[in-house]
C-alpha positions as CSV (number, residue, x, y, z in Angstrom):
1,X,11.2,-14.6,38.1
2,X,9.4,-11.3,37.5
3,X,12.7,-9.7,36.5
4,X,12.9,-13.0,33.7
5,X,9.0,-12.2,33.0
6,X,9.4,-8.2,32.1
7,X,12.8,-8.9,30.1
8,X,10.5,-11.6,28.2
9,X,8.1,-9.0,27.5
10,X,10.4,-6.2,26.4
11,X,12.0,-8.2,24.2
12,X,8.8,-9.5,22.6
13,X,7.3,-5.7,22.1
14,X,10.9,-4.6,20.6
15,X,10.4,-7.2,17.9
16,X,6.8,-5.6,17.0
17,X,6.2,-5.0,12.9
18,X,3.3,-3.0,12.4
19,X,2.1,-2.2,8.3
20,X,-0.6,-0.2,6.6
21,X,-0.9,-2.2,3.9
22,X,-4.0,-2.3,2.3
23,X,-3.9,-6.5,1.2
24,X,-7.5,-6.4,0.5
25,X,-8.1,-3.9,-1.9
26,X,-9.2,-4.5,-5.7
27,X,-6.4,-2.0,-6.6
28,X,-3.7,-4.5,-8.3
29,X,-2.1,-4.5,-11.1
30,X,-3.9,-8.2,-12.2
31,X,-7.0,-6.9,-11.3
32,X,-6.6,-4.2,-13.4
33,X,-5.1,-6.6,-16.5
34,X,-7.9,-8.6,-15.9
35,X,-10.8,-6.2,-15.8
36,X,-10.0,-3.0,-17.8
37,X,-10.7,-3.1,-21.5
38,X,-9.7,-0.2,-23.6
39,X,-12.8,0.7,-25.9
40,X,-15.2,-1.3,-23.6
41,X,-15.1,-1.1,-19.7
42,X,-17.5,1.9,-18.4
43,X,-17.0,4.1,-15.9
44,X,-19.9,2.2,-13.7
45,X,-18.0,-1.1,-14.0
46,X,-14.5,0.9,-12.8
47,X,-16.6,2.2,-10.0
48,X,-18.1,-1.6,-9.3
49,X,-14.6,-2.9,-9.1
50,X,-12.4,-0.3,-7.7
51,X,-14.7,1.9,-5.7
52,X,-14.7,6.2,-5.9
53,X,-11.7,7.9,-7.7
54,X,-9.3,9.6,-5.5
55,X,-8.8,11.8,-7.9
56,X,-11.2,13.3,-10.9
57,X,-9.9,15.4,-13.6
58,X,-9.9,16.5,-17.2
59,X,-6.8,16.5,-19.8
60,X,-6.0,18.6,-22.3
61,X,-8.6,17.6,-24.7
62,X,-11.5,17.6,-21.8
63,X,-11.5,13.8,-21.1
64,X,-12.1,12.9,-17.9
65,X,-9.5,11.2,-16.3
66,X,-9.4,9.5,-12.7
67,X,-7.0,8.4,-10.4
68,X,-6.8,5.7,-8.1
69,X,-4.2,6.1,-5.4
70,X,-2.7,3.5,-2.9
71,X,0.4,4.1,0.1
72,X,1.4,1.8,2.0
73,X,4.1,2.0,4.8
74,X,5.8,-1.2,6.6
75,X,7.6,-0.5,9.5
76,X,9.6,-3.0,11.5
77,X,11.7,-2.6,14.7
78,X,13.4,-5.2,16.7
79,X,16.1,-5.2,19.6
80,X,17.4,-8.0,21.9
81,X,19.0,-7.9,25.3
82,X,22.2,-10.3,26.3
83,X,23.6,-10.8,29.1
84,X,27.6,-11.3,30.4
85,X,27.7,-11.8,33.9
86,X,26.3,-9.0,35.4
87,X,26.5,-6.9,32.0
88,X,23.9,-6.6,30.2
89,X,23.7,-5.2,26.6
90,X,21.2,-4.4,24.2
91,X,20.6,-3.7,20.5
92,X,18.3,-2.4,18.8
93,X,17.2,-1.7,14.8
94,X,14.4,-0.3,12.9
95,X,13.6,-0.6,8.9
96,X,10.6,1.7,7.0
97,X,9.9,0.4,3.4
98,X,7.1,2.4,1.8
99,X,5.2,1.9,-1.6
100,X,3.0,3.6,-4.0
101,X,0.2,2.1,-6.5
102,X,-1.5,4.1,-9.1
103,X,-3.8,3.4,-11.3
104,X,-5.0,6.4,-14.0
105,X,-8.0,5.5,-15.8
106,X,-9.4,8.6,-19.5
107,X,-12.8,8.1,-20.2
108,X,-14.1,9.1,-24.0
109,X,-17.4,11.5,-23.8
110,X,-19.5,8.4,-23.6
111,X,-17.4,7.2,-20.6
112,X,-15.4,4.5,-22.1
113,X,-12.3,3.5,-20.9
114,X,-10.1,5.0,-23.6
115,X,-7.0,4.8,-22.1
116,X,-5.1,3.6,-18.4
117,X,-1.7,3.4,-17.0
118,X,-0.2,2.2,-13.5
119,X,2.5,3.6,-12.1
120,X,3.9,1.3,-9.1
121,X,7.2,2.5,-6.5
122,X,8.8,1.0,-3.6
123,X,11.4,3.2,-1.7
């Protein structure tokens, strides 16, 4: 019965998915549709919405530009055990899917939204 018990167990821990994926944040692209007006949001409201930049720059023409930045990594492993007899056998797989979300926001000198693009990848 033990044996049965700690085979249960194995097999329940080798079909473990762990993830990193931020589900709650503001940072999607309908949130962003939704809320980001060119020629009207201010840089207050993107901080009320989507928290600090991870990013702060300037361009070319000395606009300040932020960027948001989200990762997120999905890993999934899995194995089973069968048994012939007195055989046993085993197998065993594992699958990573990570993606990125971007969201680059250029404020005007009165820091107005002048200008945003989101760049989204899953690899």
């Amino acid at each position: 019965m033990q044996v049965l018990s700690t085979l249960l167990v194995l097999l329940l821990a080798a079909c473990a998915t762990t993830s990193s994926d931020q589900a709650n944040s503001n940072l999607t692209y309908g949130m962003i549709k939704s809320k980001v007006k060119k020629g009207r949001t201010t840089q207050a409201e993107i901080i009320r919405i989507f928290g600090s930049p991870n990013i702060v720059s300037k361009n070319k023409k000395g606009l300040e530009v932020w960027t948001y930045s989200r990762q997120s990594t999905r890993a999934k492993s899995g194995g089973g055990f069968g048994t012939f007899g007195i055989v046993g056998s085993s197998s065993a797989y594992s699958n990573t899917s990570t993606s990125s979300f971007d969201f680059i926001v250029t404020f005007d000198k009165k820091d107005i939204v002048v200008d945003y693009s989101v760049v989204s990848a899953k690899f």
